[in-house]
C-alpha positions in Angstrom: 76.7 74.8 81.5 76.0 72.2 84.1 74.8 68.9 83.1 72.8 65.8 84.6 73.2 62.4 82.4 70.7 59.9 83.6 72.5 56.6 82.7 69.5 53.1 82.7 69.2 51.3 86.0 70.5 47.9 84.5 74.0 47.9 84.8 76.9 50.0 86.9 79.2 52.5 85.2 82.7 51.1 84.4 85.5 49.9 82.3 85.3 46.2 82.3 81.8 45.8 81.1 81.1 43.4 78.8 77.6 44.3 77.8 75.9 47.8 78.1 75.8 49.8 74.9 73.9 53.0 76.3 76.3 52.7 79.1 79.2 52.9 76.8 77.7 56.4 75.4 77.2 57.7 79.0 80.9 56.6 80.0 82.1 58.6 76.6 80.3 61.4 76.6 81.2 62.0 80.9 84.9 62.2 79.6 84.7 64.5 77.3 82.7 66.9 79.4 85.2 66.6 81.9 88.3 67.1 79.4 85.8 70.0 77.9 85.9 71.6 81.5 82.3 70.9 81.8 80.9 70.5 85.4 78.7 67.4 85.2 77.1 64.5 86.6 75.5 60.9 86.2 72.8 59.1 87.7 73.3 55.6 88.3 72.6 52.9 90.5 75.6 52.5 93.3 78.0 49.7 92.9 81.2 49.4 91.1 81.4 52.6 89.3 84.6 53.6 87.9 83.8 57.6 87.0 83.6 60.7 89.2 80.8 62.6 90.1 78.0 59.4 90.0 74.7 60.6 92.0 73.1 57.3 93.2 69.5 56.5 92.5 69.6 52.8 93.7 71.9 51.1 96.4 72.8 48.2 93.0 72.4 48.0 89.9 69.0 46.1 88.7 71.1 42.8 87.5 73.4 43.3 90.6 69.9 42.4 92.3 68.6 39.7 90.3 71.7 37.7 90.6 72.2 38.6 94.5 68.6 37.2 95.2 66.3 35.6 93.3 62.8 37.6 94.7 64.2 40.2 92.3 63.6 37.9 89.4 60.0 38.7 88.3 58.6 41.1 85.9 57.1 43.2 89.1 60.1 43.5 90.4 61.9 44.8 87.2 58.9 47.6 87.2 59.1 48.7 90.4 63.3 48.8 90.1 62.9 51.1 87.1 60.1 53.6 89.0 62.4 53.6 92.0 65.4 54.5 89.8 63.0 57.3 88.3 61.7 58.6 91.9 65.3 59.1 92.5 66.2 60.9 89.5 63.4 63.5 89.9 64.6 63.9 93.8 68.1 64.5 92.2 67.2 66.6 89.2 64.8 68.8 90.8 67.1 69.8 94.1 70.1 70.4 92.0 71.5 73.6 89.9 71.8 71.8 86.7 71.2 73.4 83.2 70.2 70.4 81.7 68.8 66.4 82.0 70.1 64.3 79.6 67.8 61.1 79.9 69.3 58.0 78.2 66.6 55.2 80.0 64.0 56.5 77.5 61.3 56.6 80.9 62.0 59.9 82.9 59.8 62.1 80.3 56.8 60.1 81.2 57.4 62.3 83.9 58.2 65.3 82.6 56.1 67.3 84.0 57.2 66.9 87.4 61.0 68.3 86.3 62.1 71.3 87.1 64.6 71.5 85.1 65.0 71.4 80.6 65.0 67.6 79.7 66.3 66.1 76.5 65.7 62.5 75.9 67.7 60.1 73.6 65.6 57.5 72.3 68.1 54.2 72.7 65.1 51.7 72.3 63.0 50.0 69.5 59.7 52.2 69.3 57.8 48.6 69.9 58.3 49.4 73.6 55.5 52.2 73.1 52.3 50.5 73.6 49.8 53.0 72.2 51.5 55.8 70.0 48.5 57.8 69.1 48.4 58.5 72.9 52.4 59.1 73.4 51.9 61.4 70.7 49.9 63.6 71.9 51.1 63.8 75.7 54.1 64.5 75.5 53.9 67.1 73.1 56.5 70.0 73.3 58.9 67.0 75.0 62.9 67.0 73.1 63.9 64.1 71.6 66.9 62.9 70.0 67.1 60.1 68.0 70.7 58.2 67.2 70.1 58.2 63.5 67.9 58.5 61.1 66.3 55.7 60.8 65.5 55.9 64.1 64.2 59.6 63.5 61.6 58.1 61.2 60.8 55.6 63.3 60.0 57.6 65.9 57.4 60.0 64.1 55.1 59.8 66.6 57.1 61.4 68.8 58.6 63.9 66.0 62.0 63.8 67.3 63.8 67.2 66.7 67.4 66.2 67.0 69.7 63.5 65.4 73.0 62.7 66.7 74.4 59.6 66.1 75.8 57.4 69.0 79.8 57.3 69.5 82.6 55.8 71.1 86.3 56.8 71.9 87.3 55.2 68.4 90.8 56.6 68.1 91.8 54.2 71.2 90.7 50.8 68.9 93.7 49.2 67.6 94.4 49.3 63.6 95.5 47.0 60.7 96.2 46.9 57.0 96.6 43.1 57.9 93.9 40.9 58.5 93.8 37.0 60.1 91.3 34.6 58.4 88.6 34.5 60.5 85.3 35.9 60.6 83.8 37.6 64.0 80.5 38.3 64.8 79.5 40.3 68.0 75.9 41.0 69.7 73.9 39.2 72.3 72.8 35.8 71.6 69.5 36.2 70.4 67.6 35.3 67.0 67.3 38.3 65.8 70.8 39.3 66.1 70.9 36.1 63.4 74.2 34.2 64.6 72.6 31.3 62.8 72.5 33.3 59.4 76.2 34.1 60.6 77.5 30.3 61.3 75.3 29.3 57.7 77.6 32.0 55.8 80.9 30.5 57.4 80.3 26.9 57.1 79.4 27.7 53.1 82.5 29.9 52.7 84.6 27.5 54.8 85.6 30.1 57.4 86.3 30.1 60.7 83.5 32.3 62.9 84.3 33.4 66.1 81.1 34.4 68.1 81.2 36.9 71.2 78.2 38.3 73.2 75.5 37.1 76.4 73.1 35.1 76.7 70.7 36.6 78.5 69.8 34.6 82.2 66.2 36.5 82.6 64.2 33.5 84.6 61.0 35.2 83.0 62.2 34.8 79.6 64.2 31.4 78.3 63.8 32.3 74.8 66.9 33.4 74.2 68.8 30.1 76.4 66.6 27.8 73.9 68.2 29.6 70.7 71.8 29.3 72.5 71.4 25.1 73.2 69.0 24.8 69.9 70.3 26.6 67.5 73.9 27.6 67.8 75.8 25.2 70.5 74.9 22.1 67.9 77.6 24.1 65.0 80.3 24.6 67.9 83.6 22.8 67.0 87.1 23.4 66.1 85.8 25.9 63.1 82.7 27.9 64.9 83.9 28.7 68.4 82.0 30.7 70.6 84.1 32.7 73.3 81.1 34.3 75.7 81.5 37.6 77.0 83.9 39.9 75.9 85.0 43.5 77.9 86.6 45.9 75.5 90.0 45.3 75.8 89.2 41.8 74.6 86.7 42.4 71.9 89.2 44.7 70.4 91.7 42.5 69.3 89.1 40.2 67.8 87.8 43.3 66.0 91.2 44.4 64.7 92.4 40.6 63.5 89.2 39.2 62.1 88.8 39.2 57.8 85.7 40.5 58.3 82.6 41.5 60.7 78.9 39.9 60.3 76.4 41.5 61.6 73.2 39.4 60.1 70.5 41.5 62.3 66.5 41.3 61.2 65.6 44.0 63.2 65.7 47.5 62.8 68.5 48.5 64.2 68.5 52.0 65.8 72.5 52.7 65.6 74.6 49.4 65.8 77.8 50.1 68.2 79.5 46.7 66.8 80.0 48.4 63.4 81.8 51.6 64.1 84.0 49.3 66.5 84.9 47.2 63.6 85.3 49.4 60.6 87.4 51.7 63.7 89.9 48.5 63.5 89.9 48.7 59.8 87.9 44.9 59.5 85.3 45.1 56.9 81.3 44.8 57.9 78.7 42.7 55.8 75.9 43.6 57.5 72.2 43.2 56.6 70.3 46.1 55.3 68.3 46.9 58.3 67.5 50.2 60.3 70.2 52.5 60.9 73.2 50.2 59.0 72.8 51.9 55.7 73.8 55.4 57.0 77.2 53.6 58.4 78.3 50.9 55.8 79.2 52.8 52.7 78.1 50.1 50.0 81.4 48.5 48.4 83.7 50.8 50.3 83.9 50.0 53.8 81.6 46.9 54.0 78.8 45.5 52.2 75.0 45.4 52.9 73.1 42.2 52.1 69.6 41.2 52.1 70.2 37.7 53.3 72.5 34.8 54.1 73.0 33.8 50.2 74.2 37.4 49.7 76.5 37.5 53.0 77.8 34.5 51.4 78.7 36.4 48.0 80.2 38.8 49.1 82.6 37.6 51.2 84.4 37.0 48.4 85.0 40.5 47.8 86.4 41.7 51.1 90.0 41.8 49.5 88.2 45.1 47.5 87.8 46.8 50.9 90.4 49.0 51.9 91.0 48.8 55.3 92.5 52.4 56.5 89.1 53.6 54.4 87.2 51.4 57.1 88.7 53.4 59.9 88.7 56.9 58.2 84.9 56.4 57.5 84.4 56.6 61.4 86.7 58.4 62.9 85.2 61.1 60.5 81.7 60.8 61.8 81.2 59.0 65.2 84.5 59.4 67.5 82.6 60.6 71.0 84.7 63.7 70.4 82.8 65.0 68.0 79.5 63.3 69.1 79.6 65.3 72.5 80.5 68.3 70.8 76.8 68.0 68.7 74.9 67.4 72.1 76.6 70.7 73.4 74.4 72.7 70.8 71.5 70.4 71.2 71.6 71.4 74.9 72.1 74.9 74.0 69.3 74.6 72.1 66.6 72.8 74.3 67.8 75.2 77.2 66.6 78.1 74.8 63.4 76.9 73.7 62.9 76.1 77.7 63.3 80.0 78.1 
């Protein structure tokens, strides 16, 4: 079998990123098709990528352009960027011997029908980004989809995915601990519905320390996200609630691994939820809220706790001692190490490749 990952146009291919969650998955699942013996490729924009066999559909990477020149920074341009990125993945796709397209931008099957080749599409994105579902539903009928959990799955009806496979990382390389320091962590890009606020509220009530991670996005077109940084969250920042920035994975790991427990306070509806598996992977306990996908990854009482709000987040942080951390990592190392994940899209291609025939 000879596959074609199609990685988003955003952001380039390698080890030190510090955002990039879909690219994460891409990076994974390219390993293990390689240690599988599995001739395959990925289409990315050109720049610093760290992985063999990258086909390039752009000369940068989208926010390699934005920050190089500033003409780049309108909506337009970020349009145009992604149909480029697409033109160049149908070039690629349709001139090569490949069994299968795996699409993780969530845009090539608007296109479908101008692929040679069997397409399977993971659904990485909120289904808000569909702006008229009766009429997705009906043309692309007979595309594949898979959705990254459940939740997602229903989410998604319109589109009546046929697959589930969860999202994964290489979790067997994240340090572990029985021990824990006293801290809480919280990791996501700043943004209010990630809810660091409902984070910083739980620690200053349980008098914690909270260690905050993640970007704040610099889109010119959109300040929204800035204004919640300075309004919201820079005003709590002191000796006790300390925010740190960016973090690659090397870094984020050992505030996983050290922290008492994770928060992860989100409102939407979260389609997997990387942050989680990362933390339980260190054996750190997640209260997360009850949202999307969450529920099919935090085992009530066992490896975390899900909460409805702040008030409960607060409550049950005095119950993490009850968690027991080698259950944390167990819980998924069993489920989502990309070794098993890239096993599951093997029959999934299998499968789509059939019902091509």
């Amino acid at each position: 079998m000879k596959i074609l990952q199609v990685s988003p146009n955003v952001l380039n291919l390698n080890k030190n990123m510090t955002y990039g969650g879909i690219e994460r998955l891409v990076l994974g699942l390219k390993e293990q098709y390689d240690l599988m013996g599995l001739e395959n490729y990925v289409i990315a924009p050109d720049g610093d990528n760290s992985i063999p066999n990258v086909l390039p559909s752009l000369f940068e990477s989208y926010w390699a352009s934005i920050k190089r020149d500033s003409k780049f920074q309108s909506p337009g341009n970020a349009v145009f960027n992604n149909l480029a990125h697409i033109s160049k993945v149908l070039e690629i796709a349709n001139a090569s011997d490949v069994d299968i397209v795996h699409d993780h931008t969530g845009k090539v099957f608007s296109f479908h029908k101008s692929l040679n080749k069997p397409l399977l599409t993971t659904l990485h994105g909120p289904s808000e980004w569909f702006w008229d579902k009766d009429l997705y539903k009906e043309f692309f009928k007979g595309c594949n989809f898979n959705a990254v959990s459940e939740s997602q799955r229903q989410d998604y009806h319109f589109l009546d995915p046929q697959y589930v496979v969860y999202n994964g990382l290489e979790l067997k390389s994240f340090p572990f601990s029985l021990s824990s320091g006293s801290y809480l962590f919280s990791l996501g890009q700043i943004t209010r519905y990630k809810g660091q606020h409902h984070a910083i509220a739980a620690a200053e009530r349980t008098n914690k320390p909270l260690i905050l991670g993640g970007n704040i996005s610099e889109d010119p077109t959109d300040s929204e996200d800035r204004n919640y940084f300075d309004n919201e969250i820079r005003p709590h920042l002191g000796s006790s609630i300390k925010y740190v920035g960016e973090l690659n994975d090397e870094q984020k790991k050992v505030f996983f691994r050290d922290a008492y427990a994770f928060l992860m306070p989100i409102s939407c509806n979260e389609a997997f939820g990387l942050v989680v598996i990362e933390s339980l992977a260190c054996g750190t306990p997640v209260i997360a809220f009850s949202r999307g996908a969450i529920p099919e990854i935090i085992e009530h009482g066992k490896n975390g706790f899900l909460v409805e709000d702040a008030e409960e987040m607060v409550r049950y942080l005095s119950r993490i001692d009850e968690i027991d951390r080698g259950y944390c990592r167990k819980s998924v190392l069993n489920r989502f190490d990309i070794s098993l994940i890239s096993e599951k899209y093997i029959k999934v291609y299998e499968d789509v490749i059939r019902r091509a025939k």
